[in-house]
N, C-alpha and C positions, 0 to 999 in steps of 0.2 A: 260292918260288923266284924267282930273279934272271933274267930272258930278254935277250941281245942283239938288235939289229934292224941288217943290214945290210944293202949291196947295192952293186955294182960300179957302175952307172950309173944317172942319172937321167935323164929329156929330158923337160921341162917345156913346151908350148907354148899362151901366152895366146892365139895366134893361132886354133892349129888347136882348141883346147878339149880338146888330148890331155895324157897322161901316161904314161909307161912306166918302167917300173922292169926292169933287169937283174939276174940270179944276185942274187933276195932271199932273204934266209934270214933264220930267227927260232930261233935256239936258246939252251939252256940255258947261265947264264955257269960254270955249275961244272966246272971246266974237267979233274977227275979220273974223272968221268965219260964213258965212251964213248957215240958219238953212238946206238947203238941201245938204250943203260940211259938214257938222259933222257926227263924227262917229256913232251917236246914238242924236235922237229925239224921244220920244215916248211923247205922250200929248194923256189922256184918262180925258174924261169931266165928266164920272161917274164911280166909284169903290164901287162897294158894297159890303160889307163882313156881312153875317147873322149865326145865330148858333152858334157862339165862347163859347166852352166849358172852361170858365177860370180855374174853379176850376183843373180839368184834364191836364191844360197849368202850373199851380202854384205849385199843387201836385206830378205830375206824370213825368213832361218832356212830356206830349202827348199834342198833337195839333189836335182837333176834330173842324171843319168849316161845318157846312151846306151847305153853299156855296159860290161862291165868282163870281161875276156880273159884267164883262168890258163890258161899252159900249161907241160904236164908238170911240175906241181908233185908233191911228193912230201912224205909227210904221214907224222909216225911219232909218233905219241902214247901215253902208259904213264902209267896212274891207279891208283892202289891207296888207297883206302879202306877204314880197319878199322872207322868205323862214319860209318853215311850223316850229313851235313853239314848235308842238307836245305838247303840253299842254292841256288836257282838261278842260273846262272852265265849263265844265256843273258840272264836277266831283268837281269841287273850290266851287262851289255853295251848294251842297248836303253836304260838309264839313262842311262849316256855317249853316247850316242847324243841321247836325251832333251836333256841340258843342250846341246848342240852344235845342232840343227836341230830346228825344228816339222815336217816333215816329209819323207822322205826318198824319193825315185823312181827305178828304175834297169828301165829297157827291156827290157835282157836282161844275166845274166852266163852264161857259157860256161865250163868247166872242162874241159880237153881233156888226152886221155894222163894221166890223172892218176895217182898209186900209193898206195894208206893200208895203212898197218897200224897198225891202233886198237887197245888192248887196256884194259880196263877191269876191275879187281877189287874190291869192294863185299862184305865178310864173307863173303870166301872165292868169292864168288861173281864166275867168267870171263867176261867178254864180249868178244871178239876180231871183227875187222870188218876183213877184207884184200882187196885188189884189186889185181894186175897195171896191170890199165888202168882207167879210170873217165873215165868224159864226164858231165859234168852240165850243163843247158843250165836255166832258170828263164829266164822271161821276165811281163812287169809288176808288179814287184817294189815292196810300197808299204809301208811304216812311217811311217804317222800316230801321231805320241808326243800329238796336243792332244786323242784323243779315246781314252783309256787304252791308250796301245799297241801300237795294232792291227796286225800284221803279216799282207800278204797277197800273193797272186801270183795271176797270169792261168794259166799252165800251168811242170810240171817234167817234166823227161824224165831219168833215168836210167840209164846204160847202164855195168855191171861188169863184165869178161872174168875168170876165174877168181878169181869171187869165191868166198870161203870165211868163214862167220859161225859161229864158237862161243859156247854161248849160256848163261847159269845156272853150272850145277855143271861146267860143260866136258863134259856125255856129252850132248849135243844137237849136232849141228855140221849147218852145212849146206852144203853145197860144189856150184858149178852155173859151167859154161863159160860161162856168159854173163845176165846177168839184165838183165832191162830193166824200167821202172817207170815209168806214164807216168801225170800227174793234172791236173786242172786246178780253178781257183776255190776257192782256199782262202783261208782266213785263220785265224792262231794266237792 
């Protein structure tokens, strides 16, 4: 699939170490497709990025963010898989990552108001992941790529209002006013 990346404004300041993006959105270019049949919609009205250590980005290969600010993005992803790929997608990402920065730091990201409706099918097999609202807050966020990888965080806090998760064959579901998930000292 073919994805666009747009957005109404940008405001770039070497001064202040900021970045902001307005009404981004990333969707599908097939343009016969309705926006809730595409594989991916994600439309976020505010992205903010503060702190950007360029000199450390220019000099080093290192990527240091103070933080980085989604709000009320709204997230609609549809996967259908007839037979697993075995591909990790997350591991494709961290490689581009890899070739771009030795490593990467980000203080805290915040995801406020958020909305997903995930839906995921793997030989027949549903997996759906919806949220009304969604905050997600992660804070000491590290990806060291010089020592294989390593992906880690200081604390996550989770928090879904009418979340509803269907799971397998679709006769599992779980549906809860409010979930909350809180962890700390990991690394993947």
């Amino acid at each position: 699939s073919s994805y666009q990346v747009s957005f109404d404004r940008l405001n770039f300041s070497l001064a202040s170490n900021q970045l902001a993006l307005t009404n981004a959105k990333i969707s599908n270019l097939n343009g016969h497709q309705s926006k809730h049949n595409e594989p991916l919609n994600l439309e976020v009205p505010l992205l903010q990025v503060s702190g950007i250590d360029y000199r450390a980005a220019y000099s080093n290969n290192e990527l240091y963010l103070d933080s980085i600010k989604i709000i009320k993005p709204e997230l609609l992803f549809r996967r259908v898989e007839h037979v697993k790929s075995g591909k990790n997608h997350a591991k494709d990402i961290f490689t581009v990552i890899n070739s771009i920065f030795n490593q990467v730091h980000i203080e805290k990201i915040s995801l406020e108001k958020g909305k997903t409706d995930v839906e995921i099918e793997v030989k027949k097999n549903q997996h759906q992941l919806y949220s009304k609202q969604l905050d997600l807050m992660i804070s000491g966020i590290t990806l060291d790529t010089l020592s294989n990888l390593k992906v880690g965080y200081r604390s996550m806090l989770i928090v879904a209002d009418n979340y509803k998760g269907i799971f397998q064959d679709s006769s599992k579901t779980i549906s809860v006013k409010q979930l909350s998930y809180s962890t700390t000292d990991k690394f993947i």
